[in-house]
C-alpha positions in Angstrom: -33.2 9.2 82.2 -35.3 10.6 84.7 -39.4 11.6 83.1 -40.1 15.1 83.3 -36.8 16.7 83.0 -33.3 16.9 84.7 -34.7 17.8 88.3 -37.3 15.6 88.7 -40.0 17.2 88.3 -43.0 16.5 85.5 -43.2 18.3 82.7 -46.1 21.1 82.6 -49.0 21.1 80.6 -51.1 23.5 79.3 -54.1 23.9 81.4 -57.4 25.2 79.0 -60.1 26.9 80.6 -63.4 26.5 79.3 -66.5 28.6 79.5 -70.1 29.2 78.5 -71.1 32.2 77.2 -74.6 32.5 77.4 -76.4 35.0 75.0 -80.2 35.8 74.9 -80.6 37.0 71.4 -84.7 37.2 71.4 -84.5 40.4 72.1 -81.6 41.2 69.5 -82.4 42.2 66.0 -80.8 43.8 62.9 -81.3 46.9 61.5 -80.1 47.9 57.7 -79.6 51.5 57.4 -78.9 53.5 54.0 -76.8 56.6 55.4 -75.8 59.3 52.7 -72.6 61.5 52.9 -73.3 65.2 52.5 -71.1 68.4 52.2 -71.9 71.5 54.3 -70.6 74.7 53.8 -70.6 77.4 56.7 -68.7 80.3 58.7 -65.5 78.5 59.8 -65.8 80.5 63.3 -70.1 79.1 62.9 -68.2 75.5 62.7 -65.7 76.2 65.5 -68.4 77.3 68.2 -70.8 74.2 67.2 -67.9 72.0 67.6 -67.0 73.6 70.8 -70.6 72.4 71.7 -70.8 69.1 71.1 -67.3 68.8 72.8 -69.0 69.7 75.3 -71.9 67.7 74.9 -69.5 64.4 75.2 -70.6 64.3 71.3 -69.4 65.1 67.6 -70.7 67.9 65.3 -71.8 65.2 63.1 -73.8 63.4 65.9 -75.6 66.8 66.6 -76.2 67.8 63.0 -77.8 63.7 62.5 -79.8 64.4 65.5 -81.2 67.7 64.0 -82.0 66.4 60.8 -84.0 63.7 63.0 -85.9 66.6 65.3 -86.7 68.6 62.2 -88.5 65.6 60.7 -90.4 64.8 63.5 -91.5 68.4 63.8 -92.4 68.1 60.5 -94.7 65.3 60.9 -96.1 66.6 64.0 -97.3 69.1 62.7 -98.5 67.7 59.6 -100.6 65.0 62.1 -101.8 68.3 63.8 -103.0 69.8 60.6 -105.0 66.7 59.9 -107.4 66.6 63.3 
């Protein structure tokens, strides 16, 4: 019998290719976040328009409304630093 198969030839292996992944992680860190669902009730053509927005935004209505919530704290504090000079 002839090694390798009926023509001749050797049989084929599987051929692994190896790499190294390097990752720097001292600048990655972790972050635990506590998010709370809410319901919102408003104008269904209100809703429409906004989403309409963040479409075209390249963003979701709940993206925008987070980022809001975010904005109007910081105002808040702002002006609460502002108060205290």
């Amino acid at each position: 019998m002839i090694p390798g198969g009926l023509d001749g030839a050797l049989p084929r292996q599987r051929v692994r290719k190896s790499f190294v992944l390097n990752i720097d992680t001292s600048s990655v860190h972790t972050e635990v976040v506590l998010m709370k669902n809410i319901t919102l009730s408003a104008d269904a053509l209100l809703l429409e328009n906004a989403r309409e927005c963040a479409r075209q935004r390249q963003s979701t209505l709940h993206v925008l409304f987070r980022d809001w919530l975010k904005e109007l704290v910081l105002q808040r504090e702002a002006e609460e630093r502002l108060r205290q000079l």
